[in-house]
C-alpha positions as CSV (number, residue, x, y, z in Angstrom):
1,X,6.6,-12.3,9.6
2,X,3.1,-10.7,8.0
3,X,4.6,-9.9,4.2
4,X,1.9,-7.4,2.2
5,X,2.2,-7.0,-1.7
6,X,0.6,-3.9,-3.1
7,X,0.3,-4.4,-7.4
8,X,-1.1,-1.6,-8.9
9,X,-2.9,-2.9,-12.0
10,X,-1.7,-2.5,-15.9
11,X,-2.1,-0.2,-18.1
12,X,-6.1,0.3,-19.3
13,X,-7.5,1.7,-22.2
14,X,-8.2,4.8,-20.4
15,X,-5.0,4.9,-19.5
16,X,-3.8,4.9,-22.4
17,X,-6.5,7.3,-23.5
18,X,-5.4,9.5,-20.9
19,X,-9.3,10.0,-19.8
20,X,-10.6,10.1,-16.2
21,X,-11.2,6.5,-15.3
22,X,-12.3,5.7,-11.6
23,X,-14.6,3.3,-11.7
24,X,-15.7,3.1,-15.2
25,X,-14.9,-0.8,-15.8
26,X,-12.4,-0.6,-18.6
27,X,-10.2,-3.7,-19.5
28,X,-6.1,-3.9,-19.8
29,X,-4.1,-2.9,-23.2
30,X,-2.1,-5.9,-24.5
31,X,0.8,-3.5,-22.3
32,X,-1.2,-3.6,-19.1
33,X,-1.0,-7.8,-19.6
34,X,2.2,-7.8,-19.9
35,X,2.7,-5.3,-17.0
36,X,0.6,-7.7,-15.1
37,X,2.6,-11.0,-16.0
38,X,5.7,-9.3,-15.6
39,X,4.3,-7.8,-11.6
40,X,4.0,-12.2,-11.2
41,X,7.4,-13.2,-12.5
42,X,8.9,-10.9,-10.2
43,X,6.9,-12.1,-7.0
44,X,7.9,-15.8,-8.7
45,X,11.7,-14.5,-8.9
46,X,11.3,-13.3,-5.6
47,X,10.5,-16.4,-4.0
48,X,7.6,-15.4,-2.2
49,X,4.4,-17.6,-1.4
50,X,1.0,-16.0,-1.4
51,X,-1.7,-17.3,0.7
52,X,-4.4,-14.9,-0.5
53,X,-5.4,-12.0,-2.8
54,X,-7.4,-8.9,-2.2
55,X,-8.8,-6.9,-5.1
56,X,-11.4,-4.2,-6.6
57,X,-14.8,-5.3,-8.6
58,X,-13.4,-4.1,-11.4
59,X,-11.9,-5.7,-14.6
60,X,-8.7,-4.2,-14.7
61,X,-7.3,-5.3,-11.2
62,X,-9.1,-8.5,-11.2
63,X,-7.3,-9.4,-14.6
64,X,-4.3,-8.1,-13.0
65,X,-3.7,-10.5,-9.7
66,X,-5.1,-13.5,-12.5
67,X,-2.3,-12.8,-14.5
68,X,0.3,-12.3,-11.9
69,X,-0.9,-15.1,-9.7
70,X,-0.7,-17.5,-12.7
71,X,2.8,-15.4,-13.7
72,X,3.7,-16.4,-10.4
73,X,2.4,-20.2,-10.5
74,X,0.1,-19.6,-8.2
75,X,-3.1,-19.5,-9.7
76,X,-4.9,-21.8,-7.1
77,X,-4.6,-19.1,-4.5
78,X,-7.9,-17.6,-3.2
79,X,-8.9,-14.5,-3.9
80,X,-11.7,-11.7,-2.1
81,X,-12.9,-9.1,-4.4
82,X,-14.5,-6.0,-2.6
83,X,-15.6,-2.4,-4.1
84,X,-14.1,-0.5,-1.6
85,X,-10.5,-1.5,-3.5
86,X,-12.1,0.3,-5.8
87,X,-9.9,3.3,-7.4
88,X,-10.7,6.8,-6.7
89,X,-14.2,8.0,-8.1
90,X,-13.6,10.8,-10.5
91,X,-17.6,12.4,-10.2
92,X,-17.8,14.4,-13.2
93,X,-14.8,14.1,-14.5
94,X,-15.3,10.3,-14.9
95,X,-14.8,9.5,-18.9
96,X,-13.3,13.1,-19.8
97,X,-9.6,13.6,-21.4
98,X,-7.3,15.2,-19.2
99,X,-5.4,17.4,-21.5
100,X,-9.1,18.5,-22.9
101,X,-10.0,19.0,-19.4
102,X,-7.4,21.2,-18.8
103,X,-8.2,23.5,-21.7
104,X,-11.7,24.1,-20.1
105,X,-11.5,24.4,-16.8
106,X,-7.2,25.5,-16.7
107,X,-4.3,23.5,-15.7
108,X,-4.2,24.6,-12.4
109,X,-8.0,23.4,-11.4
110,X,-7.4,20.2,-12.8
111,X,-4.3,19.8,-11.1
112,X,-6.2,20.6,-7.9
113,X,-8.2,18.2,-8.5
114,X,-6.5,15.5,-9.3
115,X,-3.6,15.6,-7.0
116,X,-5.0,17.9,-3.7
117,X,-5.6,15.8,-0.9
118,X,-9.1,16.6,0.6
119,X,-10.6,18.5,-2.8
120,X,-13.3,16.4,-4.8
121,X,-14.0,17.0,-8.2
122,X,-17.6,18.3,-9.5
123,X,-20.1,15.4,-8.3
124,X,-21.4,12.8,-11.0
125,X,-24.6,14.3,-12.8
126,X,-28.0,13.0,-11.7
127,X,-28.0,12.1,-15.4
128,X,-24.9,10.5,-16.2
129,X,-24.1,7.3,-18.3
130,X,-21.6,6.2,-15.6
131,X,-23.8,6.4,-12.6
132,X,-23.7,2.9,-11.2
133,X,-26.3,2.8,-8.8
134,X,-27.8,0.0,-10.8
135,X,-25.0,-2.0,-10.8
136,X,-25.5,-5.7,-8.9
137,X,-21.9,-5.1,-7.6
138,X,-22.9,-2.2,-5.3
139,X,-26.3,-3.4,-4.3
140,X,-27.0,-2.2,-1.0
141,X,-23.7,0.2,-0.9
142,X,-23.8,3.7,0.0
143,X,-21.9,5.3,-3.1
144,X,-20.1,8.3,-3.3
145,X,-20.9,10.8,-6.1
146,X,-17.6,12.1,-5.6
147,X,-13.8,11.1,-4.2
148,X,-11.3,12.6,-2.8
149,X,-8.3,10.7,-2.2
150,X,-9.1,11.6,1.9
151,X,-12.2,10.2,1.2
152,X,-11.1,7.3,-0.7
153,X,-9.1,6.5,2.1
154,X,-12.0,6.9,4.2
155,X,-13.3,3.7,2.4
156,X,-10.2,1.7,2.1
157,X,-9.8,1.9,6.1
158,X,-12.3,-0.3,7.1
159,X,-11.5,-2.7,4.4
160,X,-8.3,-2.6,5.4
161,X,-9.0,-2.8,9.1
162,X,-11.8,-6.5,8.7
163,X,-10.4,-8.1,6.1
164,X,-6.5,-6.9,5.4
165,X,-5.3,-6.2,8.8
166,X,-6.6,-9.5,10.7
167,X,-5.4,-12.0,7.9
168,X,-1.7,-10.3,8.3
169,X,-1.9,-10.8,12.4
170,X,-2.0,-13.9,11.6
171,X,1.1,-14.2,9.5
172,X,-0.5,-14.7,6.1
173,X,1.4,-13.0,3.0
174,X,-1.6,-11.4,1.4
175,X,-1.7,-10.2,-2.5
176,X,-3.6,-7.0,-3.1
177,X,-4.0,-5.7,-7.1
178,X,-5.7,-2.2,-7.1
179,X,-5.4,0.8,-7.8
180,X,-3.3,3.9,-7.8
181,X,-5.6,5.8,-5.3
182,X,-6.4,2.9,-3.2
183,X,-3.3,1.6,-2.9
184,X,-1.8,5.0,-2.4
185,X,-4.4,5.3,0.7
186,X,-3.1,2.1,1.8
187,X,0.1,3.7,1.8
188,X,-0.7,6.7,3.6
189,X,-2.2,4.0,6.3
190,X,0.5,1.8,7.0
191,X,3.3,4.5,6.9
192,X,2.2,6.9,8.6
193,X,2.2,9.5,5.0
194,X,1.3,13.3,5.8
195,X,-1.2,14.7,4.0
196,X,1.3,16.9,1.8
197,X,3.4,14.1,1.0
198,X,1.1,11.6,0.2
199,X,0.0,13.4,-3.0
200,X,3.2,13.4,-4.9
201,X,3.9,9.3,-3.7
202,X,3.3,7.5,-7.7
203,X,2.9,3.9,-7.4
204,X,3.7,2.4,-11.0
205,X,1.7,0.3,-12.6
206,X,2.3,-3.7,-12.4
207,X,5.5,-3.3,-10.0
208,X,5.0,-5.3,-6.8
209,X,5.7,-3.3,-3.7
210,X,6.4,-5.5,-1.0
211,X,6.4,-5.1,2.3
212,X,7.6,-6.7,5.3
213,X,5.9,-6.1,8.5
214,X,6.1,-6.7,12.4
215,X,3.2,-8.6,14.3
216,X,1.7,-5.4,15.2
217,X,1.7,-4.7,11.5
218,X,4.4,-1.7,11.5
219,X,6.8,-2.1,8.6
220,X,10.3,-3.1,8.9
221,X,11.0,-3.1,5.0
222,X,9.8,-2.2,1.4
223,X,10.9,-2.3,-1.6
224,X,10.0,-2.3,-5.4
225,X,10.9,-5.9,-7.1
226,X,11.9,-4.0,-10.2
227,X,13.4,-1.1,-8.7
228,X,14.5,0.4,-12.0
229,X,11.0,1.5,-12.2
230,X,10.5,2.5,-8.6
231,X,9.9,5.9,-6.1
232,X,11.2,6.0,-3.0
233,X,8.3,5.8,-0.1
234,X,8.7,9.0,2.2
235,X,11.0,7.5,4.7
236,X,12.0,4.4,2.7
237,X,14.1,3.1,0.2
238,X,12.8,1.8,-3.1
């Protein structure tokens, strides 16, 4: 039986900034650690054998599955990075505060941004110190400028389709430490989310969500190991 763990990463300085992160490479707090050795102890608790991990390029969810594989003793296990685990790209938004944000362009934009399905924010300027055309991890990418989370998922789906999707046909428990947005578009994929719903499904940070699937990849079971600090999927239990 396939078995897929979804770990969003700790907490990151930006987090805890409350700025507009995406894919700004930022590293965990001293919380988001902990978070992250806490997500392994609970896979470790839970008994479960990993055969492989999936994350982003950046810092924050790489450190993550480290931390929870070696939480878990399973440091050895191999692991596939790939930017299109990235987390949602925040265009112009990308390194602003959110509260600040809000008092220039109102609550309710911002909100509409941040949370409506198929709106992006402004795009990233021409100009702007977190354009990463130049970065060696996305030579030869197409990058977006812009995300919404319908276009993030655009992105995650043939990830998930080459690389995800065959290694779970063939019965492998796979470990993948993201991000909210990319894991939440993961979500939408395998469940079958609406559009409307999708939006207001949280996944907290450095909670494994495991989840137990048929051969054809349709999901029997999920659930939260710490449920104290779990949401109910639309349709599942926590």
């Amino acid at each position: 039986m396939p078995i897929l763990i979804l770990l969003r990463h700790g907490q990151s300085q930006w987090n805890l900034e409350d700025r507009f992160t995406g894919w700004v490479d930022v590293d965990l707090t001293p919380q988001g650690e902990a978070e992250a050795l806490r997500g392994g102890e609970l896979i470790k608790a839970a008994g479960i054998a990993i055969d492989r991990c999936c994350t982003s390029v950046l810092t924050r969810a790489i450190r993550t599955s480290w931390l929870a594989l070696w939480a878990a003793g399973q440091a050895y296990v191999p692991e596939t990075k790939d930017w299109r685990l990235n987390e949602r790209h925040y265009g112009g938004l990308t390194g602003l505060n959110k509260a600040e944000t809000a008092k220039q362009h109102g609550a309710e934009q911002v909100m509409i941004w941040r949370r409506s399905y198929d709106v992006p924010p402004p795009e990233l300027a021409a100009d702007s110190p977190f354009d990463f055309a130049r970065d060696r991890r996305y030579a030869g990418a197409a990058l977006p400028r812009t995300e919404s989370l319908k276009t993030t998922l655009d992105r995650v789906r043939p990830y998930w389709e080459d690389e995800i999707a065959p290694r779970l046909a063939a019965d492998e428990t796979l470990l993948v430490a993201a991000h909210g947005n990319s894991i939440r578009a993961i979500v939408k994929l395998l469940f079958g989310v609406s559009d409307a719903e999708i939006v207001g499904v949280e996944i907290p940070t450095g909670n494994p969500l495991v989840v137990e699937l048929t051969a054809s990849l349709k999901p029997t079971a999920a659930r939260y190991l710490d449920g104290a600090r779990a949401q109910a999927l639309p349709g599942h239990t926590k």
